[in-house]
N, CA, C and O atoms as a CHARMM CRD file, in Angstrom:
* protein
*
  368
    1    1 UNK  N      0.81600  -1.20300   0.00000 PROA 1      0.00000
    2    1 UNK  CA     0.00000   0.00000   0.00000 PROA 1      0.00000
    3    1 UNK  C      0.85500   1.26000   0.00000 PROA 1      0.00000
    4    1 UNK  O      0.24200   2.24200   0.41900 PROA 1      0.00000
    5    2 UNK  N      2.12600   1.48200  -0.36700 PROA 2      0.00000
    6    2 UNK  CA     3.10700   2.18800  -0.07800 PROA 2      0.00000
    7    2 UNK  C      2.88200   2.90800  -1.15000 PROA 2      0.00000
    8    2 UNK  O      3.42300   3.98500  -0.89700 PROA 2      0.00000
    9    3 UNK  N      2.31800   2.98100  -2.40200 PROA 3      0.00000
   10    3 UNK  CA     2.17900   4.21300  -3.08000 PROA 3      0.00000
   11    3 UNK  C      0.37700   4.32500  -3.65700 PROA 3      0.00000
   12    3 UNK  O      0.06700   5.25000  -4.40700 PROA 3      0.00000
   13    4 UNK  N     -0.22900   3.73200  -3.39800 PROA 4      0.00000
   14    4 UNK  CA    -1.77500   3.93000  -3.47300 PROA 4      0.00000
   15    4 UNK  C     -2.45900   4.88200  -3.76400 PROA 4      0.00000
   16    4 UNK  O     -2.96500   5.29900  -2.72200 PROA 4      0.00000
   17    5 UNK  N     -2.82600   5.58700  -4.77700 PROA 5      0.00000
   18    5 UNK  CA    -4.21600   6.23000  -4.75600 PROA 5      0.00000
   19    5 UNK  C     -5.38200   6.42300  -3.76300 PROA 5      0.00000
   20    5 UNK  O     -5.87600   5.47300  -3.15600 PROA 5      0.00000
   21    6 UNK  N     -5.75800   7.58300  -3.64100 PROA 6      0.00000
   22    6 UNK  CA    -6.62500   8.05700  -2.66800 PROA 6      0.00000
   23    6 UNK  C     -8.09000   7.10600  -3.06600 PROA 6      0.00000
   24    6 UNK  O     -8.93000   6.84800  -2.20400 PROA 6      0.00000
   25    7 UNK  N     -8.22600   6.60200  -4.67200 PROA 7      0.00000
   26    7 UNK  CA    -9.37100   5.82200  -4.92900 PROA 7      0.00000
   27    7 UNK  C     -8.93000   4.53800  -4.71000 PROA 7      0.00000
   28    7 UNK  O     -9.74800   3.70900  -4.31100 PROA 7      0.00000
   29    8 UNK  N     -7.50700   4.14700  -4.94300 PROA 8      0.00000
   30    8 UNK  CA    -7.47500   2.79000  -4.43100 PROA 8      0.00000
   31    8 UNK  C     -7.64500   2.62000  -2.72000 PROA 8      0.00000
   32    8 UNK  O     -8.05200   1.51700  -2.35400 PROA 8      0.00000
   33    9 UNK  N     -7.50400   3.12000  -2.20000 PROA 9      0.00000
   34    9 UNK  CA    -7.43200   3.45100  -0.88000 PROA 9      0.00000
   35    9 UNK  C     -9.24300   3.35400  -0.32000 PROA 9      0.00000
   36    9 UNK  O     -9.80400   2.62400   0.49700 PROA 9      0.00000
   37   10 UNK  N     -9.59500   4.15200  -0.95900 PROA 10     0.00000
   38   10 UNK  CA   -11.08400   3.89400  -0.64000 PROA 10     0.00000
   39   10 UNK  C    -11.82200   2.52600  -1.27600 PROA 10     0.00000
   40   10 UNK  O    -12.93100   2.02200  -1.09900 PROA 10     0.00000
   41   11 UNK  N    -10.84600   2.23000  -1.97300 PROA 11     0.00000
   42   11 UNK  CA   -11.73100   0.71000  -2.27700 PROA 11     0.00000
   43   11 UNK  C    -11.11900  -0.42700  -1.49200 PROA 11     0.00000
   44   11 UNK  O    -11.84100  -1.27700  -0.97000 PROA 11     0.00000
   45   12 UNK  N     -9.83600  -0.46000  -1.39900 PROA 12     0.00000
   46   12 UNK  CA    -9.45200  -1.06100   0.04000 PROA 12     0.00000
   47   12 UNK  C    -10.16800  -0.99100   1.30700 PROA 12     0.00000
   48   12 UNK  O    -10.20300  -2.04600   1.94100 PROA 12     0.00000
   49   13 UNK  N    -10.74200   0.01900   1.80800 PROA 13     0.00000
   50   13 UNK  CA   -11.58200   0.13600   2.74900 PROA 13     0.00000
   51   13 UNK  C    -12.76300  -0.21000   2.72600 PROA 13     0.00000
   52   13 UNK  O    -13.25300  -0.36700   3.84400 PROA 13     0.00000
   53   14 UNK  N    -13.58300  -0.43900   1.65800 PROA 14     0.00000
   54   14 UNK  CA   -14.84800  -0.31400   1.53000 PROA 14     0.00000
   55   14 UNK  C    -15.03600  -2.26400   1.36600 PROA 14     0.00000
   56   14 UNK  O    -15.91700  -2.96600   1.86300 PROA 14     0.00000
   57   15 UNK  N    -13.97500  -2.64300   0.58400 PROA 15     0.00000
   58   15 UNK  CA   -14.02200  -4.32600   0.23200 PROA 15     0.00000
   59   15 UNK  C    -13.74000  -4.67300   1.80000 PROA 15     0.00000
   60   15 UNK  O    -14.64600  -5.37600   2.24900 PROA 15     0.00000
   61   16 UNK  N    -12.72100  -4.36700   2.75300 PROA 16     0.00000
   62   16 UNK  CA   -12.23300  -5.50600   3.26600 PROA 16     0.00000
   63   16 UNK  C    -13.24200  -4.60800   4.77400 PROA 16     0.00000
   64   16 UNK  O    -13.40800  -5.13500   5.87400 PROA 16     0.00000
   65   17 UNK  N    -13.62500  -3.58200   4.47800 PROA 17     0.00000
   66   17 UNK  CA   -14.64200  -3.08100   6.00000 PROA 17     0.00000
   67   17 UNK  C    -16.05000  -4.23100   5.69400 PROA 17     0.00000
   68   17 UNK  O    -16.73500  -4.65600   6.62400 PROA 17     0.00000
   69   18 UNK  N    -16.27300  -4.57500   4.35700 PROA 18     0.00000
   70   18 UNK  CA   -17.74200  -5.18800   4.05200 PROA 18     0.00000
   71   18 UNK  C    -17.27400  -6.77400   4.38500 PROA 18     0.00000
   72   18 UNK  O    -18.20600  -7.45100   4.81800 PROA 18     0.00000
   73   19 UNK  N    -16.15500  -7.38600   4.27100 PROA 19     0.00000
   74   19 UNK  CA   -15.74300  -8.89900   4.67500 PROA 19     0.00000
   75   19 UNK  C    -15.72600  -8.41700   6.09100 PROA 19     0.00000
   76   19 UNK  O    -16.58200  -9.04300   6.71700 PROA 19     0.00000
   77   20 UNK  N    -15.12800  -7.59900   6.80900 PROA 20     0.00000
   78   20 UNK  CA   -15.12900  -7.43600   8.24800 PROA 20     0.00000
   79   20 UNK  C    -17.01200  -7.64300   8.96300 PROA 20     0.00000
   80   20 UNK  O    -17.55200  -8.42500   9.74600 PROA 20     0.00000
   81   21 UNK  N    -17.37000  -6.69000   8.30400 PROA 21     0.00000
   82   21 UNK  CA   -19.08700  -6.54000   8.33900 PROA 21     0.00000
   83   21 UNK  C    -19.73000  -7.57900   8.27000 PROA 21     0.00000
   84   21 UNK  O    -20.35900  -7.97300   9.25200 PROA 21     0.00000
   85   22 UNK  N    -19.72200  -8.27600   7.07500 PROA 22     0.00000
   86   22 UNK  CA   -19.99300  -9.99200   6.67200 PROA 22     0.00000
   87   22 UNK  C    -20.01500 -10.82000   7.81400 PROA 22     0.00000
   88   22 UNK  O    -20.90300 -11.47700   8.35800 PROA 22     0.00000
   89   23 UNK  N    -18.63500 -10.59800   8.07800 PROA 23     0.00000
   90   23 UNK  CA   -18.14700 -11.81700   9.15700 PROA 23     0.00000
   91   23 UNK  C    -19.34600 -11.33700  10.54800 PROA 23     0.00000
   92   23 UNK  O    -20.50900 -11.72500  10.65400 PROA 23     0.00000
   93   24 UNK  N    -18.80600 -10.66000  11.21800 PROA 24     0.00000
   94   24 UNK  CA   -19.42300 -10.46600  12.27600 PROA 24     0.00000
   95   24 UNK  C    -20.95100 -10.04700  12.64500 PROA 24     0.00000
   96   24 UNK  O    -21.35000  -9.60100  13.72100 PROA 24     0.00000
   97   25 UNK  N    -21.69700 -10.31100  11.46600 PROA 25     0.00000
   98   25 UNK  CA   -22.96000 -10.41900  11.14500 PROA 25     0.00000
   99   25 UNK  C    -23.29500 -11.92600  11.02900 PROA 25     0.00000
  100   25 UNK  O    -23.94200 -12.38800  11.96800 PROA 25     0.00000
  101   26 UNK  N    -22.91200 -12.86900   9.89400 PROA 26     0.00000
  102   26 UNK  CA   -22.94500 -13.97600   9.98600 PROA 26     0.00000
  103   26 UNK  C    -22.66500 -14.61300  10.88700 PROA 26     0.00000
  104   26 UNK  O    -22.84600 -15.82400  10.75900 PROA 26     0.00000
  105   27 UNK  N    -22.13400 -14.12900  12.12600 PROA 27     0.00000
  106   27 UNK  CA   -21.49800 -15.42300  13.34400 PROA 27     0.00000
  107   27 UNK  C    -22.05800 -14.59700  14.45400 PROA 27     0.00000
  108   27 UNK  O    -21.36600 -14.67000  15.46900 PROA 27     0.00000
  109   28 UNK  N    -23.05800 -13.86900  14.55300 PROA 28     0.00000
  110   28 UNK  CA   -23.86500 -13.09500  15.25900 PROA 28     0.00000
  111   28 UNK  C    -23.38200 -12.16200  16.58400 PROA 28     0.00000
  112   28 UNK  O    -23.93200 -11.99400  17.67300 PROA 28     0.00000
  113   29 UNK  N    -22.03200 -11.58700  15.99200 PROA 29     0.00000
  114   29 UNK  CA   -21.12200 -10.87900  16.79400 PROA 29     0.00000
  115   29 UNK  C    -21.85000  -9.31800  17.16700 PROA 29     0.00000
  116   29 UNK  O    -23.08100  -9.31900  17.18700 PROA 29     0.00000
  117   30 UNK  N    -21.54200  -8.74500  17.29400 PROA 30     0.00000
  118   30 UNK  CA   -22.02600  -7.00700  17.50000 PROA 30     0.00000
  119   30 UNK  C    -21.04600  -6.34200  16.50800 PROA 30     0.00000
  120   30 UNK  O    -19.87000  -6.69600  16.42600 PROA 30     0.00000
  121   31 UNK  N    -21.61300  -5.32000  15.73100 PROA 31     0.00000
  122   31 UNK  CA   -20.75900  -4.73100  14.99100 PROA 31     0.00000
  123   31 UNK  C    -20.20400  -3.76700  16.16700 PROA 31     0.00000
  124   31 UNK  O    -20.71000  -3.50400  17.25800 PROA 31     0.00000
  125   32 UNK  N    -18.66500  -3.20900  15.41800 PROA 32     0.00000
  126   32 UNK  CA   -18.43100  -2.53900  16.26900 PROA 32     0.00000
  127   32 UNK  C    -19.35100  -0.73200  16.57600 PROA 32     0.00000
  128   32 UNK  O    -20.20700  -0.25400  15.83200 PROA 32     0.00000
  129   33 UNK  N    -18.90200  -0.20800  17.62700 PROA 33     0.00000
  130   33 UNK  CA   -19.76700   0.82900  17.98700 PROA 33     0.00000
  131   33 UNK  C    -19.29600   1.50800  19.51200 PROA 33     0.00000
  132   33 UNK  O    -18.64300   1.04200  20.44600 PROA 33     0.00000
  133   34 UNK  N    -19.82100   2.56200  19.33200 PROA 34     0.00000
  134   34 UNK  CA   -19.28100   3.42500  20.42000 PROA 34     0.00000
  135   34 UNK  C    -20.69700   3.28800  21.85000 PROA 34     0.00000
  136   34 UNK  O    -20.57600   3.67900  23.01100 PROA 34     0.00000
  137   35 UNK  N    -21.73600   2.71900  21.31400 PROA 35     0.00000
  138   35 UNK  CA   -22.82600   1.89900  22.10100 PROA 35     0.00000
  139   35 UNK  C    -22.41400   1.83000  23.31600 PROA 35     0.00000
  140   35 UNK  O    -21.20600   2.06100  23.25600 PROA 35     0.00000
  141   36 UNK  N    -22.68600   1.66300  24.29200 PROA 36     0.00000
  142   36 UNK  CA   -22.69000   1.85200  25.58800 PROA 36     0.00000
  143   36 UNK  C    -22.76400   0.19700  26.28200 PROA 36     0.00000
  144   36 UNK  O    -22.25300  -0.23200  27.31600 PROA 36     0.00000
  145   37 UNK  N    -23.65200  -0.52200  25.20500 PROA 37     0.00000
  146   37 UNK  CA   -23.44800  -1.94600  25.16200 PROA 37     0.00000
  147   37 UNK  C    -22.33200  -2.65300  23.83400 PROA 37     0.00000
  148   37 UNK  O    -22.40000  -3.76400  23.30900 PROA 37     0.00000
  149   38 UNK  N    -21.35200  -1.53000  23.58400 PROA 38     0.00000
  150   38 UNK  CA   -20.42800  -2.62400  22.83300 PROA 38     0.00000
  151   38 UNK  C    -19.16000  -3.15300  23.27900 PROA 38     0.00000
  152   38 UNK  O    -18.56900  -2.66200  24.24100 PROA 38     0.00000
  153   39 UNK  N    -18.84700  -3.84600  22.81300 PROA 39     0.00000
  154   39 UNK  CA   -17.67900  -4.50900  23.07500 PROA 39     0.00000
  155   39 UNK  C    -16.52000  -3.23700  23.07900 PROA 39     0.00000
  156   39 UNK  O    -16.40600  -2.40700  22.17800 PROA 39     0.00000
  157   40 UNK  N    -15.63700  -3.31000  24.41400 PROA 40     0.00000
  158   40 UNK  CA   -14.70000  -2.58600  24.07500 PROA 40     0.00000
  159   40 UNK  C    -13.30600  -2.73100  23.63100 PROA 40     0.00000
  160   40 UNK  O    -12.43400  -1.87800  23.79700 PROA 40     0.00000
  161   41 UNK  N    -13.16800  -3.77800  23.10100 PROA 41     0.00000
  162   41 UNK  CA   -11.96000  -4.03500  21.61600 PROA 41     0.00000
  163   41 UNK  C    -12.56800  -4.91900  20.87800 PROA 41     0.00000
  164   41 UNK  O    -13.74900  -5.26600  20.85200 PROA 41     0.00000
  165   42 UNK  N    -11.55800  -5.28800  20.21300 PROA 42     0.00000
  166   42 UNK  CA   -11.99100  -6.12400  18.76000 PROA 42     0.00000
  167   42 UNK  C    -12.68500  -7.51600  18.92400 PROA 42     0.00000
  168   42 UNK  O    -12.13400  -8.37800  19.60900 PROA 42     0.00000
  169   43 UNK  N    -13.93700  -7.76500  18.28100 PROA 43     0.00000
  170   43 UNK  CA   -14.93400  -8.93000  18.67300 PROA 43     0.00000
  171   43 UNK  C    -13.91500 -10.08300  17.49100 PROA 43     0.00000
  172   43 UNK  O    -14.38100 -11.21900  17.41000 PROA 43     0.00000
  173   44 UNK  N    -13.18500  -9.92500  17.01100 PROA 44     0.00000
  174   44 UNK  CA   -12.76800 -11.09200  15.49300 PROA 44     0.00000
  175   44 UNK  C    -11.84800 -11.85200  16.36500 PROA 44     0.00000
  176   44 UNK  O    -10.80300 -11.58000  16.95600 PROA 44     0.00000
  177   45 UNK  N    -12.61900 -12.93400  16.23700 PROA 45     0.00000
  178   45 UNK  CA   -11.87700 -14.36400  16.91500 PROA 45     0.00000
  179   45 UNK  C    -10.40900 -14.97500  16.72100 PROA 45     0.00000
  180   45 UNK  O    -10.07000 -15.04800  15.54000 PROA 45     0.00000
  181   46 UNK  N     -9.65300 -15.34100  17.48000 PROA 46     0.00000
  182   46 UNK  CA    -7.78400 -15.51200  16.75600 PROA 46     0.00000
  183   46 UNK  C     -8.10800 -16.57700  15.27900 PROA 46     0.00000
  184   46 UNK  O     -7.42600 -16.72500  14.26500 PROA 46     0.00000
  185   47 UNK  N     -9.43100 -17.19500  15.67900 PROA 47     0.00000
  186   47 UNK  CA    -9.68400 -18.42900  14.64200 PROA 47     0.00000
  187   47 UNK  C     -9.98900 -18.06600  13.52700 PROA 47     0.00000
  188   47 UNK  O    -10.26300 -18.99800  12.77000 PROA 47     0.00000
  189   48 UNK  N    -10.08600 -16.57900  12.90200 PROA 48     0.00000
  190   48 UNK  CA   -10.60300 -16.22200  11.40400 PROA 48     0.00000
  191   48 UNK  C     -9.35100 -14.81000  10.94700 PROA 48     0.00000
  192   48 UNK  O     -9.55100 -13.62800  10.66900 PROA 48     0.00000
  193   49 UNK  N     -8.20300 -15.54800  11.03400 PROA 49     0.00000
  194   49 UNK  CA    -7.10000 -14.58400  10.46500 PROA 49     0.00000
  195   49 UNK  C     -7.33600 -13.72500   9.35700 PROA 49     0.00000
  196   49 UNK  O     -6.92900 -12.56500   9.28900 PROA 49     0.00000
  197   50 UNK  N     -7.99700 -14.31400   8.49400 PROA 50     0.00000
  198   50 UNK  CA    -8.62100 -13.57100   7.10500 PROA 50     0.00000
  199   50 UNK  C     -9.29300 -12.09300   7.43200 PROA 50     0.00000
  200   50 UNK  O     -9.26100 -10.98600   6.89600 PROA 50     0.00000
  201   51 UNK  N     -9.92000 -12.67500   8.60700 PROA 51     0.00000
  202   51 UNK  CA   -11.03900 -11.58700   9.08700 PROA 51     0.00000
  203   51 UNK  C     -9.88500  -9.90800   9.53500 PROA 51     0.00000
  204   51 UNK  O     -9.71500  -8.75500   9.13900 PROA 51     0.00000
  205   52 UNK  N     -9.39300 -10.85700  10.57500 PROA 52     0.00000
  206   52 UNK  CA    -8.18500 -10.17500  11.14900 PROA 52     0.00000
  207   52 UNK  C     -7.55900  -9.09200  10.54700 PROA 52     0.00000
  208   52 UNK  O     -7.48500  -7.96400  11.03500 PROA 52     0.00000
  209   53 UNK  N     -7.04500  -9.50100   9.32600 PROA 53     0.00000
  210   53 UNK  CA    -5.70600  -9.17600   8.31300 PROA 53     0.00000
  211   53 UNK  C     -7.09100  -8.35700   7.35300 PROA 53     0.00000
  212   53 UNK  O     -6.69600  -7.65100   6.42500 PROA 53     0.00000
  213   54 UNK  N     -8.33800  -8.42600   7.51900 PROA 54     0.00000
  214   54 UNK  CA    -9.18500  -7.29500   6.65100 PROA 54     0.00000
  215   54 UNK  C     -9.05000  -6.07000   7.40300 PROA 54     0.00000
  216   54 UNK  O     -8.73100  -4.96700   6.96100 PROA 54     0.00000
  217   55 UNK  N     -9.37200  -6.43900   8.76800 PROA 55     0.00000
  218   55 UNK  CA    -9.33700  -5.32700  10.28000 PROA 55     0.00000
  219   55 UNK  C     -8.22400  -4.18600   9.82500 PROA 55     0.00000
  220   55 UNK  O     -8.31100  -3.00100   9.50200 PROA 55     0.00000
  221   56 UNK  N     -7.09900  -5.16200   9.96500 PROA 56     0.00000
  222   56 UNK  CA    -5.91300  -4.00200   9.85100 PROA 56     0.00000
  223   56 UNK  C     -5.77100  -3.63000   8.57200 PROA 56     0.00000
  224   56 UNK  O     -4.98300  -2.68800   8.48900 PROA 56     0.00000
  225   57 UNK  N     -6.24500  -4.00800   7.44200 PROA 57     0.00000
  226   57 UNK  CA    -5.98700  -3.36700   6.17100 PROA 57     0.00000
  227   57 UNK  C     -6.82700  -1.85400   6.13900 PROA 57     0.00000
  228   57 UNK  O     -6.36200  -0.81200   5.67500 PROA 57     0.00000
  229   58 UNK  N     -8.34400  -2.04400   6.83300 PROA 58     0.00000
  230   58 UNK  CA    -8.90400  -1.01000   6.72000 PROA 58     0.00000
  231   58 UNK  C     -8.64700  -0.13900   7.44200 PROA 58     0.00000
  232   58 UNK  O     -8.83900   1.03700   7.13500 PROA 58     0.00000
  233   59 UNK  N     -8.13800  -0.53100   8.60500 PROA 59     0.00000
  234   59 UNK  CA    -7.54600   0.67100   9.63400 PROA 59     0.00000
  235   59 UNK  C     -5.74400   1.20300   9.25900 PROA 59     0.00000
  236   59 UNK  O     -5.48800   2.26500   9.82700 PROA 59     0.00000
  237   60 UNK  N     -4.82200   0.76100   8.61800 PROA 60     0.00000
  238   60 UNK  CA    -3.83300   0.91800   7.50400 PROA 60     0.00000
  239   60 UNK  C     -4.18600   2.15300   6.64300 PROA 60     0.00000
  240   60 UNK  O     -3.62600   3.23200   6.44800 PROA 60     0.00000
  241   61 UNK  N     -5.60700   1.44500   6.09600 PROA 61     0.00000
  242   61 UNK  CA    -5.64700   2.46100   4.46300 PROA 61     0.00000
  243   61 UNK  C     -6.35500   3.43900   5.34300 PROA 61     0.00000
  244   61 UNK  O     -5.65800   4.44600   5.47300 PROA 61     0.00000
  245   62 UNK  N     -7.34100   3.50200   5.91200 PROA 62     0.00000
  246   62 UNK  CA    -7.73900   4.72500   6.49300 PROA 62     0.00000
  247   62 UNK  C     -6.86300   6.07700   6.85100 PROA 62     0.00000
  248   62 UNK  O     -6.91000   7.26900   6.54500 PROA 62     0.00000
  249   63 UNK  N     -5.92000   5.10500   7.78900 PROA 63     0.00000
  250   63 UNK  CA    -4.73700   6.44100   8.03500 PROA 63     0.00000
  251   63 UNK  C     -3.99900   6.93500   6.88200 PROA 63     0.00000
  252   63 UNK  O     -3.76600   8.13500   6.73200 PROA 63     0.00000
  253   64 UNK  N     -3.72100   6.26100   6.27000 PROA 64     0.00000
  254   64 UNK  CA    -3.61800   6.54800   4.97900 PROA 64     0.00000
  255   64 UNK  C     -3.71900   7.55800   3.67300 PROA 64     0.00000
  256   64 UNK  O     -3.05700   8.18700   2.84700 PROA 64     0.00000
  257   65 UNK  N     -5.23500   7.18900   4.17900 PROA 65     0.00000
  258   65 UNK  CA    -6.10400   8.27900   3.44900 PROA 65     0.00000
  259   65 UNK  C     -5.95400   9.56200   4.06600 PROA 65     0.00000
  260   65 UNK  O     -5.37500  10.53200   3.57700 PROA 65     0.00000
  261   66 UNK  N     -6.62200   9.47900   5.37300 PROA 66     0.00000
  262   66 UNK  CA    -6.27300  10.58900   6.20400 PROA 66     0.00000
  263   66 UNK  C     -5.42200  11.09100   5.70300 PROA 66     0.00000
  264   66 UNK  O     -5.65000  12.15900   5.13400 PROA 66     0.00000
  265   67 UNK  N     -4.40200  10.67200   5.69900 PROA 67     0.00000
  266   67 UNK  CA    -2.45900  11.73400   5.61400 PROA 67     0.00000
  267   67 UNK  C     -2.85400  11.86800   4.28600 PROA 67     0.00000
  268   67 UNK  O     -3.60100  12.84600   4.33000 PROA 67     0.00000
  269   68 UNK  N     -2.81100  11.49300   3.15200 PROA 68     0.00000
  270   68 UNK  CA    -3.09900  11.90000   1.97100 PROA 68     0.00000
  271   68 UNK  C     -3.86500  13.19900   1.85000 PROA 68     0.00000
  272   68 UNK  O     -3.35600  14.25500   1.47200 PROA 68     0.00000
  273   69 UNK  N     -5.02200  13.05100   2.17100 PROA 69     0.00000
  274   69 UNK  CA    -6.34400  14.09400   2.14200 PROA 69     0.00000
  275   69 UNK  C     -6.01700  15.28200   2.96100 PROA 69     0.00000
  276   69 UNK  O     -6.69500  16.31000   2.94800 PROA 69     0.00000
  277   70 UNK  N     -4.88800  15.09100   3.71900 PROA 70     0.00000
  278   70 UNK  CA    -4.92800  16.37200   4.65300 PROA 70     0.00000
  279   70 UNK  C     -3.64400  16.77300   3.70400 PROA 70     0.00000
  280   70 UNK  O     -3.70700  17.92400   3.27300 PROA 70     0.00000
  281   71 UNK  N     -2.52400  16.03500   3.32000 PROA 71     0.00000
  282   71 UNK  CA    -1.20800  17.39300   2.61600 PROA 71     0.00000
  283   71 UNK  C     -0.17800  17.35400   3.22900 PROA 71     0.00000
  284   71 UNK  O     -0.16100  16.94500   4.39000 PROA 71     0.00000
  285   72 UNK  N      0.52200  17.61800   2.82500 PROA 72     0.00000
  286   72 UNK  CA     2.20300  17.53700   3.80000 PROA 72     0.00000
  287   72 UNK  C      1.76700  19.03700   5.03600 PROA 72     0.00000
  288   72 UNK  O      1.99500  18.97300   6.24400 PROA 72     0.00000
  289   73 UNK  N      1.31900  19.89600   4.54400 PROA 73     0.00000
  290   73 UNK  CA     1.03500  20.72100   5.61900 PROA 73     0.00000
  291   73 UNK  C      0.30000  20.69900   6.57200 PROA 73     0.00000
  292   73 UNK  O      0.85400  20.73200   7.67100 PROA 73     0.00000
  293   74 UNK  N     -1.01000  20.64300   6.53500 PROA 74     0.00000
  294   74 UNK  CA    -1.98300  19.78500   7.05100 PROA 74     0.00000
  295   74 UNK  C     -1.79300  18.40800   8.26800 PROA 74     0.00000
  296   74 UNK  O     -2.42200  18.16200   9.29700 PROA 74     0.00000
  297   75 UNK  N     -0.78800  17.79500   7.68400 PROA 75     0.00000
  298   75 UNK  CA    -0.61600  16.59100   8.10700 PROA 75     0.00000
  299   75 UNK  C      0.09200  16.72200   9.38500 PROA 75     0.00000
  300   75 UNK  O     -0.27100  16.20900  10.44400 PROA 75     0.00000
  301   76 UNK  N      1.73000  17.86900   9.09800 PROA 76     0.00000
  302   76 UNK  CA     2.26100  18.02400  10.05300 PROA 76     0.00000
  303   76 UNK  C      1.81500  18.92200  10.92100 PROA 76     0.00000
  304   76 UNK  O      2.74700  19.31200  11.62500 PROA 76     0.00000
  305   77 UNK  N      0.81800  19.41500  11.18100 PROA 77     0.00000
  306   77 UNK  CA    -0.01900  20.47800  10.95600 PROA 77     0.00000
  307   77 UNK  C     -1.09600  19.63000  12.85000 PROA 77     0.00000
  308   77 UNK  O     -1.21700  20.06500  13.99500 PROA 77     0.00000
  309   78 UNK  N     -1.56200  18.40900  12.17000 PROA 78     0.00000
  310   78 UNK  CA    -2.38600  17.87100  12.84500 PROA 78     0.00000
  311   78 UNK  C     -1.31700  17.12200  14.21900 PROA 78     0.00000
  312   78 UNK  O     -1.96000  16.32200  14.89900 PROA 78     0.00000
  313   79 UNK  N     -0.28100  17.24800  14.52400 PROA 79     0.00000
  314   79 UNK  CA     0.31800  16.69000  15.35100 PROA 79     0.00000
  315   79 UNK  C      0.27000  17.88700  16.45200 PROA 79     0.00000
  316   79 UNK  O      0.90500  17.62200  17.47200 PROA 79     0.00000
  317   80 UNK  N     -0.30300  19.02200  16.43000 PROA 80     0.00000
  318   80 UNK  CA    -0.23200  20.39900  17.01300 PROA 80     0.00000
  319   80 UNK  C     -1.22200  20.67900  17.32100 PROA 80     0.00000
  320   80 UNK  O     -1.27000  21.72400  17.96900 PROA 80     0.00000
  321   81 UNK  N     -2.60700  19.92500  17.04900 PROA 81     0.00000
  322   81 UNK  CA    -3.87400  20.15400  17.24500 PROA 81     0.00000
  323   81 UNK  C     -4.01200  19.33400  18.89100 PROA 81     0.00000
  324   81 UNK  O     -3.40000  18.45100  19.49300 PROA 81     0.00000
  325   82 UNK  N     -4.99300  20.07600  19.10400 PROA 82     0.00000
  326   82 UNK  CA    -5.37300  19.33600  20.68700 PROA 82     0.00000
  327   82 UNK  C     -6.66000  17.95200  20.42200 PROA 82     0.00000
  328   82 UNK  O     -7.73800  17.85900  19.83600 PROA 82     0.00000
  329   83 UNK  N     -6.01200  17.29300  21.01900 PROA 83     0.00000
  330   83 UNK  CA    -7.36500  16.20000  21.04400 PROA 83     0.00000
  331   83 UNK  C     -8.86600  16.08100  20.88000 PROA 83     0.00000
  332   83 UNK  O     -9.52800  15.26200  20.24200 PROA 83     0.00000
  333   84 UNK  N     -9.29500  17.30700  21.76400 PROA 84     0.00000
  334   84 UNK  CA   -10.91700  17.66600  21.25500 PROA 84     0.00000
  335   84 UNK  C    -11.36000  18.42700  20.41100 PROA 84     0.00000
  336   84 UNK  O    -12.55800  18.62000  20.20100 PROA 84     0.00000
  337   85 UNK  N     -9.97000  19.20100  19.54200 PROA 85     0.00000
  338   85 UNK  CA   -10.40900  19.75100  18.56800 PROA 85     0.00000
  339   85 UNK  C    -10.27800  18.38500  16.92200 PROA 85     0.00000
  340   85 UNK  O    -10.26900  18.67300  15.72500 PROA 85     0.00000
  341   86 UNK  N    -10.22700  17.48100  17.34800 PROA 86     0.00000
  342   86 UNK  CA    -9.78200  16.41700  16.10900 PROA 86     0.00000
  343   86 UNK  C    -10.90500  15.48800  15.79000 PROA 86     0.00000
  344   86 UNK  O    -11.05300  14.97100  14.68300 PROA 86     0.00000
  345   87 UNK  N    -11.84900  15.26500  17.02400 PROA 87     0.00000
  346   87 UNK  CA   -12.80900  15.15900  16.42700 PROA 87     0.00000
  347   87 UNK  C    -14.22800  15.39900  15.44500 PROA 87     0.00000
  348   87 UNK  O    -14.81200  16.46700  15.26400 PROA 87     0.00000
  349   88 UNK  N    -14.53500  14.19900  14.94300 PROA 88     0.00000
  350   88 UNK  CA   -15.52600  14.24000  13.89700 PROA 88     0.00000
  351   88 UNK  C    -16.97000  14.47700  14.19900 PROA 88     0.00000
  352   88 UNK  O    -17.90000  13.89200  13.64500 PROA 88     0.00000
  353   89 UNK  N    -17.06200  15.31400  15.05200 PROA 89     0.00000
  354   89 UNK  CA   -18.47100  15.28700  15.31600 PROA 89     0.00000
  355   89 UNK  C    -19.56200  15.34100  14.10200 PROA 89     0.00000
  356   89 UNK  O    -20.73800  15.21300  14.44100 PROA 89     0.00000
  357   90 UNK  N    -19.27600  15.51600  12.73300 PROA 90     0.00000
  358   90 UNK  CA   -20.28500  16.27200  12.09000 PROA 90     0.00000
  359   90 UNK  C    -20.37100  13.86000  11.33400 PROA 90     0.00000
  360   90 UNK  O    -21.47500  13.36900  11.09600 PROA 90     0.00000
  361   91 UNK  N    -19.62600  13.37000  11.23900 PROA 91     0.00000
  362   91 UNK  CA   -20.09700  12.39700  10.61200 PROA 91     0.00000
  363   91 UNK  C    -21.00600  11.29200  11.83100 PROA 91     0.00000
  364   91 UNK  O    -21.08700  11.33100  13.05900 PROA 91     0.00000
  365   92 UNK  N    -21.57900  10.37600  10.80800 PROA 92     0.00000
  366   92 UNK  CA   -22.61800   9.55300  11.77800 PROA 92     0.00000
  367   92 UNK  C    -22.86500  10.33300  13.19300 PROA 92     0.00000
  368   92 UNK  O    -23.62000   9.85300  14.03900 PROA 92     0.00000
């Protein structure tokens, strides 16, 4: 993933977040969530590595993206920001 496109990048995320999704729907896990009843780390069993190795691809390309989308300025930029100003309140 070392030189990727911002569209390959989003399709990396979108394939291996929907096998992540898949899985833990089909085996009647909880998706993840900030829920008050969710699990607080990762529900993917040591027994479905596939699953696993989707987990970290999408959380990989995400940051990814991130640093891309923000700019070499931007980027170094965000190491100077305070914690409660970094959140996303406006999505979901």
């Amino acid at each position: 993933m070392a030189s990727c496109s911002i569209s390959e990048l989003a399709t990396i995320i979108s394939t291996n977040t929907a096998k992540v999704n898949d899985y833990l729907s089909a085996h009647g896990h909880m998706l993840p969530s900030f829920h008050v009843d969710a699990p607080s780390k990762s529900n993917i069993p040591s027994d479905a590595p596939e699953i696993k190795a989707a987990r970290v691809a999408v959380i990989d390309a995400t940051l990814m993206l991130r640093d891309l989308m923000l700019g070499p300025k931007e980027y170094l930029m965000s190491f100077t920001v305070s914690f409660g100003d970094t959140l996303p309140s406006h999505i979901c």
